[in-house]
Steps between C-alpha positions, in 0.01 A plus 500: 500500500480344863231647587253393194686171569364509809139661426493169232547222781274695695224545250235233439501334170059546501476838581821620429523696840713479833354245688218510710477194740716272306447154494714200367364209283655119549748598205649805623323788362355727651189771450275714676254295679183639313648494178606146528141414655336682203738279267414205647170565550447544121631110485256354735309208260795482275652178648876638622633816606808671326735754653462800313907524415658155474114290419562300765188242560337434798219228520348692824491839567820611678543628833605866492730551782615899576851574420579749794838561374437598175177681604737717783768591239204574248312717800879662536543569129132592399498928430300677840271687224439495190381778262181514339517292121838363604605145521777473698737411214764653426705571210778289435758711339473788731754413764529884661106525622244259476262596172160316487498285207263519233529168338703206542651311202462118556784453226763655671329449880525881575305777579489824322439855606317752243860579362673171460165371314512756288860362368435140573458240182177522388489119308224257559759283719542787726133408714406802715262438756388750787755544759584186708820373733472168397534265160536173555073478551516646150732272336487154406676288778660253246562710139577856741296678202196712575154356540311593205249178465253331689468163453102434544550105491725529835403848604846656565674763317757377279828650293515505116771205582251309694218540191778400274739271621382393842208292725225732385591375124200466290266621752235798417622790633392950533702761522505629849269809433257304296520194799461813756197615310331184495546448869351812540206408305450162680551693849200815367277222445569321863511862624131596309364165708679562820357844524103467545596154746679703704254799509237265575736342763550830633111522502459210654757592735325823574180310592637262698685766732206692533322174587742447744419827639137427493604175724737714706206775632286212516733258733569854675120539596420186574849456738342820655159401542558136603780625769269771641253218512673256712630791695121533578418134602864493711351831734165317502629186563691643791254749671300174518750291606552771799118498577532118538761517692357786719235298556649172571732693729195662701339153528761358670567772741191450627470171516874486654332783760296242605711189516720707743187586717405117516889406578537745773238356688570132435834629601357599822301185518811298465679672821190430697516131406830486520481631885178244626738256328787610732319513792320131458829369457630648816182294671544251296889504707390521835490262795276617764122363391362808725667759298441329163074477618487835606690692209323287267192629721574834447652478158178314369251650731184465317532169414609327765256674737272427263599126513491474894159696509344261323676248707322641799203518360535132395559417915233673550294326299577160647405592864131590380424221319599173664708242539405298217562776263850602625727267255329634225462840599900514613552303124272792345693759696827432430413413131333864538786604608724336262271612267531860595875517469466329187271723335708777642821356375282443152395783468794701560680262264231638240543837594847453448437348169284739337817773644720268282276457176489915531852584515516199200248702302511848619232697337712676220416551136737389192631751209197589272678341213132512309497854545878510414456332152166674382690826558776343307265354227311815486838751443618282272174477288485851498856548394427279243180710376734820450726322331248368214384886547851658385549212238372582144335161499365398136157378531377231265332637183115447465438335154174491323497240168372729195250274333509734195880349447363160587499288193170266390711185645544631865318513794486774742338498817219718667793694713700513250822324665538202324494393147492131340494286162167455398359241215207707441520766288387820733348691223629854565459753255817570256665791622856660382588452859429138548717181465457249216744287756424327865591844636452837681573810677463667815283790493747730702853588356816601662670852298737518797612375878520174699245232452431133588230242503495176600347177220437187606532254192315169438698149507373358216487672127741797356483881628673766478552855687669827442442859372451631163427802373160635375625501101564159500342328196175301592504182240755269352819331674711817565170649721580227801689698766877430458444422140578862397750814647177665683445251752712260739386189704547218689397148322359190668491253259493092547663580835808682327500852622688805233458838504497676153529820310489562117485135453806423672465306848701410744490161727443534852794281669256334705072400551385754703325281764226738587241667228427770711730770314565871577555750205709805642554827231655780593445682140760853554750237563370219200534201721213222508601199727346198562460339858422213620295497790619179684693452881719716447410712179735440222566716219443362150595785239528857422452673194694843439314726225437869403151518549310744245142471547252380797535168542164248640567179650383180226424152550449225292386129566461246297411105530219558782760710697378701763698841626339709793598839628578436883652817644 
């Protein structure tokens, strides 16, 4: 008997079994953790929770913290294996060897092996229920009787003392099987709605992995191309940034070539000075007249023989001519002569100044910085043209106004590009394709790939621009594009801007301050946006759709508006 003693405070009162990660609820008890979350799962909406054994309430839903004690004995306890169809119970009476039971009696709290049911009491007190380790989840917590009711005004399972005698007095109540059976009902019909959601969840899961795929490869690709691209403009970048440099080197190596050339000798120029300088000084220092005259003499040959020649001559001069010229002739000769050593001295002094205003300005060249930036200009420009070469650029789409659309109250110009309310009726014949509305097509459609064109909108009056596709009805309210689910715009209308579809439309958050608008489709991936073409462009809205047919880009105008084509 100790060890079914044992198996019963080991065995949860839900599930009847050892205990698999017990856990313990504020009043004691304790249950596996998922059969107590089922249990109190089942009460969510109800307004309390009840412990399954003793009805405890609880206002929230209680923590469920693990009993590692119990849940270590229970690991201990539990059987290694068990055999196929067996439950781990064991018979009560057979104390020698463990017999699985077949039934347990809730009357007498035992279990029975095929033999000792066979001579157990077979009255309607005596309950037998499948084989299970534990009876207090199976019997009422105040009366000790067997459950055999369910009370559906409180939803618990109730004695015959509790129908009779106790707080479910009065109230309507099933027996268990009947109460089990309409659960089950209830739970087929949840279960019959639960079943297509969550195979079209599933779907919808399905579509959205393999989306994410899509967006995966496509990421993938573009990572790829866009790194092999920059990769491309960094090797360009820096072979030309080396042929600058190569060349901005090679410029000044040449021009430093010649700076050295010019220092050397200026250099050499500067000893020479220095030396005359040394020497004059020295001269300058001396104090015997004779040796200062005749150094000077033979330092300064030239001129100062020059200077006493023309003395001599002056003398000269004077003896020929007379007396009476002698004062002047002497004045003329010595201002000659001072004349002479002045010029010499001022000229010298020039020479000596056009030496300076050369080593000031030697005859060098600068950097060709011109030819430096044109190079740089021109590489760059040329980068610039590959790059637009490797990029899949999206050229804007050429757009032709279909006058056959056009209805009898628009206007369509000689090219084509732009359309306008007109007052006068225009007299075109009735065709199936043609508007009864202010309103037309383009005469090229898009079935598939990236598109854009560029409108430019009047101020004044109401116009509208989108796509639509070519079934769209031609007459009545629901032909206007947005008015219907075959067509979706962008509305100007007394300066509120919306964009619709199938008569609903959305606000834009703000006036677009430009009317020059750009309509962008990219139909595999059903997205239409709406730009606006101001400093810098700002997006206005995007419309996501399954596109089924060719769609044609529609305007509308209205009120002497005015919508032209521009790209």
């Amino acid at each position: 008997m100790a060890a079914a003693d044992l198996r019963d405070e080991l065995s949860c009162s839900i599930c009847l079994s050892i205990y698999t990660d017990p856990v313990s609820l504020p009043c004691g008890h304790n249950f596996c953790r998922g059969c107590i979350g089922g249990v109190l799962g089942t009460q969510e909406g109800s307004g309390a929770y009840s412990c399954p054994e003793c009805r405890a309430e609880y206002q929230e839903r209680p923590a469920l913290p693990r009993n590692r004690a119990l849940g270590n004995i229970a690991e201990r306890f539990r059987p290694t294996e068990t055999e196929p169809g067996e439950t781990g119970i064991f018979c009560t009476y057979c104390l020698l060897s463990p017999v699985p039971a077949a039934k347990s009696c809730l009357l007498c709290e035992a279990s029975l092996c095929d033999t000792h049911l066979r001579g157990h009491c077979q009255s309607a007190e005596h309950v037998l229920t499948e084989p299970t380790a534990s009876f207090m989840g199976r019997k009422c917590s105040v009366h000790h009787k067997v459950l055999e009711y369910h009370c559906c005004e409180d939803s618990a399972c109730i004695c015959v003392s509790c129908c009779l005698a106790g707080g479910h007095r009065g109230h309507r109540v099933d027996l268990l099987s009947e109460a089990s059976e309409k659960k089950k009902e209830k739970l087929r019909k949840v279960l019959e709605k639960l079943s297509p959601e969550r195979e079209e969840t599933e779907r919808g899961a399905q579509r959205l992995q393999e989306r994410r795929r899509e967006v995966a490869e496509v990421a993938a690709g573009e990572t790829e191309r866009v790194t092999a691209l920059f990769r491309g403009i960094r090797e360009e970048l820096e072979a030309l940034e080396k042929r600058l440099l190569s060349d901005i080197s090679r410029q000044k190596e040449e021009l430093c070539l010649q700076l050295e050339d010019l220092i050397q000798q200026l250099e050499i120029k500067k000893d020479e000075l220095s030396r005359k300088i040394r020497h004059i000084e020295e001269l300058c220092n001396m104090a015997d007249p004779l040796t200062v005259l005749q150094e000077q003499c033979e330092s300064h040959g030239a001129a100062f023989c020059g200077a006493e020649g023309a003395d001599n001559e002056g003398r000269e001069r004077e003896g020929t001519e007379g007396a009476d010229t002698e004062d002047r002739e002497r004045e003329d000769t010595e201002g000659a002569d001072t004349e002479g050593r002045e010029r010499e001295d001022t000229e010298g002094a020039d020479n000596e100044g056009r030496e300076r205003e050369g080593i000031k300005d030697p005859a060098v060249g600068d950097l060709d910085v011109g030819r430096i930036s044109e190079t740089l200009l021109t590489g760059l420009a040329g980068i610039v043209t590959g790059v637009k070469g490797r990029i899949p650029g999206q050229e804007a789409t050429e757009l032709v106004l279909d006058t056959n659309t056009a209805g009898n109250d628009v206007s369509v110009s000689g090219d084509g590009k732009s359309v306008s309310y007109s007052h006068t009726d225009q007299r075109r014949p009735q065709t199936p394709e043609r508007f009864q509305v202010s309103q037309a097509l383009s005469t090229r459609s898009f079935p598939s790939g990236r598109h854009y064109w560029e409108v430019e909108g009047s101020e004044s009056g109401y116009w509208g621009i989108g796509v639509g596709y070519p079934s769209i009805e031609r007459r009545g309210d629901q032909s206007w594009i947005g008015n219907n689910n075959k067509s979706w715009c962008l509305w100007r209308w007394n300066n509120i801007d919306k964009v619709k579809h199938d008569w609903e439309d959305t606000k834009l958050p703000h006036v677009p301050s430009c009317r020059r608008i750009r309509i962008s489709l990219d139909y595999e991936a059903g997205l239409l946006s709406f730009y606006e073409l101001s400093e810098p462009i700002r997006h206005l809205h995007t419309f996501t759709a399954s596109f089924t047919e060719p769609l044609h880009a529609a305007f509308w105008v209205g009120g002497g508006a005015c919508v032209r084509i521009i790209s």
